[in-house]
C-alpha positions in Angstrom: -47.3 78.5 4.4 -45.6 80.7 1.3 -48.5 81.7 -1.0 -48.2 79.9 -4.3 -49.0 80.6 -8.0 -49.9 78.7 -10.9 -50.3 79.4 -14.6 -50.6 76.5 -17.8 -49.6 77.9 -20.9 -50.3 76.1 -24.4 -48.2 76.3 -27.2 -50.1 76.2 -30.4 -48.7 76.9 -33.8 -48.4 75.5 -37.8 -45.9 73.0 -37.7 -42.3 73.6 -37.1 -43.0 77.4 -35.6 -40.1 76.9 -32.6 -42.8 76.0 -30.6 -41.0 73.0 -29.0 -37.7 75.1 -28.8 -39.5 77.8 -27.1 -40.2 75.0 -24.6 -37.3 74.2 -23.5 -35.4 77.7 -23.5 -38.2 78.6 -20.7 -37.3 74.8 -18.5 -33.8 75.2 -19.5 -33.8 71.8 -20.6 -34.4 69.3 -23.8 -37.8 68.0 -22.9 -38.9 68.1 -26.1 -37.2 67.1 -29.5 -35.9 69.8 -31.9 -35.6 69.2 -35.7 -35.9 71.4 -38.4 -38.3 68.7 -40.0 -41.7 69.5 -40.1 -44.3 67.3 -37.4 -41.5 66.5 -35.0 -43.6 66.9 -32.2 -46.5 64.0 -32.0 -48.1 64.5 -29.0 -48.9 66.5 -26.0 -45.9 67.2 -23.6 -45.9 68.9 -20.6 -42.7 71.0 -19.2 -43.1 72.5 -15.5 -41.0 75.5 -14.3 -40.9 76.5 -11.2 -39.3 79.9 -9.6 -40.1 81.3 -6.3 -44.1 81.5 -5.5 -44.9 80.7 -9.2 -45.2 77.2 -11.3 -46.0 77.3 -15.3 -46.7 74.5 -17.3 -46.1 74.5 -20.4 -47.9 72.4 -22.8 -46.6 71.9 -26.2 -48.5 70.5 -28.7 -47.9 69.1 -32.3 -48.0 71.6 -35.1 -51.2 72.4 -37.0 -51.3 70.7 -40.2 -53.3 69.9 -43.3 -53.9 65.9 -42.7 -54.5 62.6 -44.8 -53.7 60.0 -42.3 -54.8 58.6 -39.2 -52.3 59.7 -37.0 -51.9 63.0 -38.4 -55.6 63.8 -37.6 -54.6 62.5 -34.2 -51.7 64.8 -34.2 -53.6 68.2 -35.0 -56.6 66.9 -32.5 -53.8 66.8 -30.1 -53.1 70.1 -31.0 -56.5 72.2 -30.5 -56.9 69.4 -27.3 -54.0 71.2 -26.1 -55.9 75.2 -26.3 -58.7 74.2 -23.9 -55.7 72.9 -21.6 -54.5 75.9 -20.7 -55.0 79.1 -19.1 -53.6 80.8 -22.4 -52.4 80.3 -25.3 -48.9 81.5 -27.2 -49.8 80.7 -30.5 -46.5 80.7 -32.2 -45.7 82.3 -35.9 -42.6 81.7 -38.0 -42.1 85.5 -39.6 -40.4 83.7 -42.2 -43.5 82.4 -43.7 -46.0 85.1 -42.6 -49.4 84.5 -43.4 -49.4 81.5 -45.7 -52.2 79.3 -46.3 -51.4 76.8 -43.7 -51.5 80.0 -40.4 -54.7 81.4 -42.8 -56.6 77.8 -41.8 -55.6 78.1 -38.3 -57.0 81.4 -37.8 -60.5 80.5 -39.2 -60.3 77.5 -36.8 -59.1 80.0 -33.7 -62.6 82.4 -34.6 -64.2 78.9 -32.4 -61.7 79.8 -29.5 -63.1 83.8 -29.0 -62.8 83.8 -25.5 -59.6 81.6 -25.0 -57.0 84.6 -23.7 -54.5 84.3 -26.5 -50.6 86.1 -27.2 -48.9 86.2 -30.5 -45.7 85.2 -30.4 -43.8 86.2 -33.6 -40.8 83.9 -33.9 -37.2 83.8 -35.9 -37.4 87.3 -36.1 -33.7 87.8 -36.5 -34.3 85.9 -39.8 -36.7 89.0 -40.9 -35.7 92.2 -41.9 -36.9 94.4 -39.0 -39.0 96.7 -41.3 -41.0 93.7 -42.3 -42.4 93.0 -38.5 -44.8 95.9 -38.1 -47.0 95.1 -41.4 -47.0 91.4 -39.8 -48.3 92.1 -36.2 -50.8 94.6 -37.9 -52.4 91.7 -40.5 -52.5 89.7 -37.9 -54.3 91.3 -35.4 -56.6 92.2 -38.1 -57.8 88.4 -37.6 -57.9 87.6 -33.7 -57.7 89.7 -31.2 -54.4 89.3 -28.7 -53.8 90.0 -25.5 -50.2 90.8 -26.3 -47.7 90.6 -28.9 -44.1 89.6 -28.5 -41.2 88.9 -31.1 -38.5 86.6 -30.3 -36.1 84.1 -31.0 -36.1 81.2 -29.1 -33.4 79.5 -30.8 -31.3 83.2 -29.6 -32.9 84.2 -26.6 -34.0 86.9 -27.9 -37.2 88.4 -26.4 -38.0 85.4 -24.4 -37.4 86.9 -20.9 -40.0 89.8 -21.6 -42.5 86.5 -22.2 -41.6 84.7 -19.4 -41.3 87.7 -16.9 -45.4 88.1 -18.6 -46.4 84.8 -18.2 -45.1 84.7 -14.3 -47.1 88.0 -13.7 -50.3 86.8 -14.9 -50.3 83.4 -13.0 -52.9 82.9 -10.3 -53.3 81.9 -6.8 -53.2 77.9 -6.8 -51.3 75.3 -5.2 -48.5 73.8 -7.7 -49.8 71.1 -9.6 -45.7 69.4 -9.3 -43.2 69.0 -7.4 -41.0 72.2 -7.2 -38.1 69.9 -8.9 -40.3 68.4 -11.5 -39.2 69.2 -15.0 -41.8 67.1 -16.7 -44.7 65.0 -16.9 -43.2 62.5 -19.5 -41.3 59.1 -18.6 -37.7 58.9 -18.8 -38.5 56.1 -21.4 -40.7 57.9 -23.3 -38.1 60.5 -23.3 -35.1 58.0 -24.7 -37.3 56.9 -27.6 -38.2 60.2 -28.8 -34.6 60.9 -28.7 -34.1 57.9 -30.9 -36.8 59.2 -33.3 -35.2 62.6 -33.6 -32.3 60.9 -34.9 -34.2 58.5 -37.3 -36.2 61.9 -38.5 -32.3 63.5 -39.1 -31.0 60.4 -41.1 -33.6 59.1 -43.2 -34.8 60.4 -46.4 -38.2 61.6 -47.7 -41.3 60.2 -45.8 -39.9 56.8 -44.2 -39.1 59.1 -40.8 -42.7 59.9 -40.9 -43.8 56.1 -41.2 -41.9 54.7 -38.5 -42.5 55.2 -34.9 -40.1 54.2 -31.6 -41.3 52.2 -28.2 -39.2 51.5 -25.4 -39.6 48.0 -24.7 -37.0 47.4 -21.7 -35.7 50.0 -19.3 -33.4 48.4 -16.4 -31.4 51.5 -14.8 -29.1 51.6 -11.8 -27.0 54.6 -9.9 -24.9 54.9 -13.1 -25.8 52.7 -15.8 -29.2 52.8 -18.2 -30.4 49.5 -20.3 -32.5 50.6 -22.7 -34.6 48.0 -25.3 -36.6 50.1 -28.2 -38.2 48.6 -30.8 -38.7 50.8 -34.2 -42.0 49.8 -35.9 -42.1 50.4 -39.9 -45.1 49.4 -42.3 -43.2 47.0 -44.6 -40.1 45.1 -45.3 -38.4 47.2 -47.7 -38.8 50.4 -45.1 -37.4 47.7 -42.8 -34.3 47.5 -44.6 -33.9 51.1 -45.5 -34.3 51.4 -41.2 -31.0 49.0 -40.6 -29.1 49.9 -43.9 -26.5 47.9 -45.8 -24.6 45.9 -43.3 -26.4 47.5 -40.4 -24.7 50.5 -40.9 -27.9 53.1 -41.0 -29.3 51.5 -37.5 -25.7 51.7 -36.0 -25.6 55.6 -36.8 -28.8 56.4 -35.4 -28.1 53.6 -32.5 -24.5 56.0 -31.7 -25.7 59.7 -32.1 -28.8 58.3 -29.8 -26.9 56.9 -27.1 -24.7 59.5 -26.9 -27.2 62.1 -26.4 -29.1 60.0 -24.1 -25.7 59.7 -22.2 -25.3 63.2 -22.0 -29.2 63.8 -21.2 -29.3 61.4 -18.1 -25.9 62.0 -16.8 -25.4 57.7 -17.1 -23.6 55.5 -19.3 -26.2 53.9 -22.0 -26.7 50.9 -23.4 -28.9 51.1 -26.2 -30.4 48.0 -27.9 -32.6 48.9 -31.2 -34.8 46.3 -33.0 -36.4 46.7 -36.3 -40.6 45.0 -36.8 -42.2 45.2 -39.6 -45.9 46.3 -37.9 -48.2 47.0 -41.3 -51.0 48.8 -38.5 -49.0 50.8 -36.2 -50.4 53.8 -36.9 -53.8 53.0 -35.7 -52.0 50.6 -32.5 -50.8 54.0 -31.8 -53.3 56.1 -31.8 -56.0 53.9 -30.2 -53.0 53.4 -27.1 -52.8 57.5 -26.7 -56.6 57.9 -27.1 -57.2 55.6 -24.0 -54.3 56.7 -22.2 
């Protein structure tokens, strides 16, 4: 039997970093949503690659935040959850903002986490002069000490092979935790309503996209076709009609540039169904269902 190896990798990083972009250039998939909002990502996902004798997971987490509500605590738990998940941790940096107050606070948090192997990944850098990068790396290192350093651009490609070809050298002997042709650890429903969400966080305005959340409520799917029910909780009427717009229109936007992607996404034709509720307490209902789950 072939020898196999395994390595989890955690993704850690202030919010919108490129973390969940970095995912899925390594998969070669959208397993995870991409906006250029800020705490897109809400909770732990898991992409698996898988080429020749080696397997990495990759966990990304939600970004690292300064919080006032209940499920944003719940998202940066999550987040540092997510360190002591994996065998190291790329903790990601936008250049762009260097060391701002918000990466600052997640240093003095990563001085817990001295023995967690860690590489700095230094992201967008073709958005930074290149004179600018050494000065970076060298504060940095200043506060943690890294196994590596790498500067990419995962939205490019740029820089993200040298990572990977890293991350499959240092994986150890262990049998694969997946199936050689698993891409994920999420549900294909799951999947569809954060797809739905990314396009709720695109067209709405302010912090309603923040105050809303997306469950799937029916999934009926056969060898072409995909019926898919979602519900879309918000807190109170008036966010409810915001959500579905005059004459429907804002909910038939989202409803199309949802379906389609999902079309495109599972190679089926989609039938999308969205409902509006007005759930004052879904915030809590949704962090007391991922705490037990």
């Amino acid at each position: 039997m072939q020898d196999t190896k395994v390595c989890t990798v955690t993704l850690l990083g202030p919010t919108n970093a490129g973390k969940s972009t970095m995912l899925n250039w390594f998969v070669g998939e959208r397993i995870s949503v991409v906006t250029p909002k800020v705490q897109t990502t809400r909770q732990k996902i898991r992409a698996i690659y898988t080429k020749g004798d080696t397997q990495l997971i990759f966990i990304d987490a939600p970004g690292i935040f300064k919080t006032k509500k209940i499920i944003e605590k719940f998202m940066v738990n999550q987040a540092w959850d997510a360190l002591l998940d994996g065998d190291i941790v790329l903790l990601v940096v936008d250049v762009k903002k260097g060391l701002d107050s918000n990466l600052r606070s997640t240093f003095q948090r990563l001085s817990s986490f001295a023995d967690s192997r860690m590489i700095l990944v230094l992201n967008k850098v073709d958005l930074v002069h290149k004179p600018k990068l050494l000065p970076i790396i060298a504060e940095l290192s200043k506060l943690h000490s890294f196994e590596k350093v790498f500067m990419v651009s995962a939205t490019k490609g740029d820089g993200m092979n040298g990572l990977l070809l890293y991350l499959e050298s240092i994986a150890t002997p262990s049998p694969w935790l997946y199936e050689p042709d698993s891409m994920t650890d999420v549900s294909s429903s799951f999947f569809a309503t954060e797809v739905t969400r990314k396009h709720l966080l695109m067209a709405l305005e302010r912090e309603l996209p923040y105050a809303l959340n997306v469950e799937g409520e029916k999934w009926e799917e056969s060898d072409s076709n995909v019926i898919i029910h979602q519900v879309i909780y918000v807190k109170s009427e008036r966010h409810r009609k915001i959500v579905i717009g005059a004459n429907g229109n804002m909910l038939k936007i989202v409803g199309v540039k949802a379906r389609r992607e999902l079309s495109y996404l599972l190679d089926k034709n989609v039938s999308l169904y969205l409902f509006v509720k007005v759930f004052p307490k879904w915030e809590v209902d949704f962090v007391n269902k991922n705490l037990l789950s």
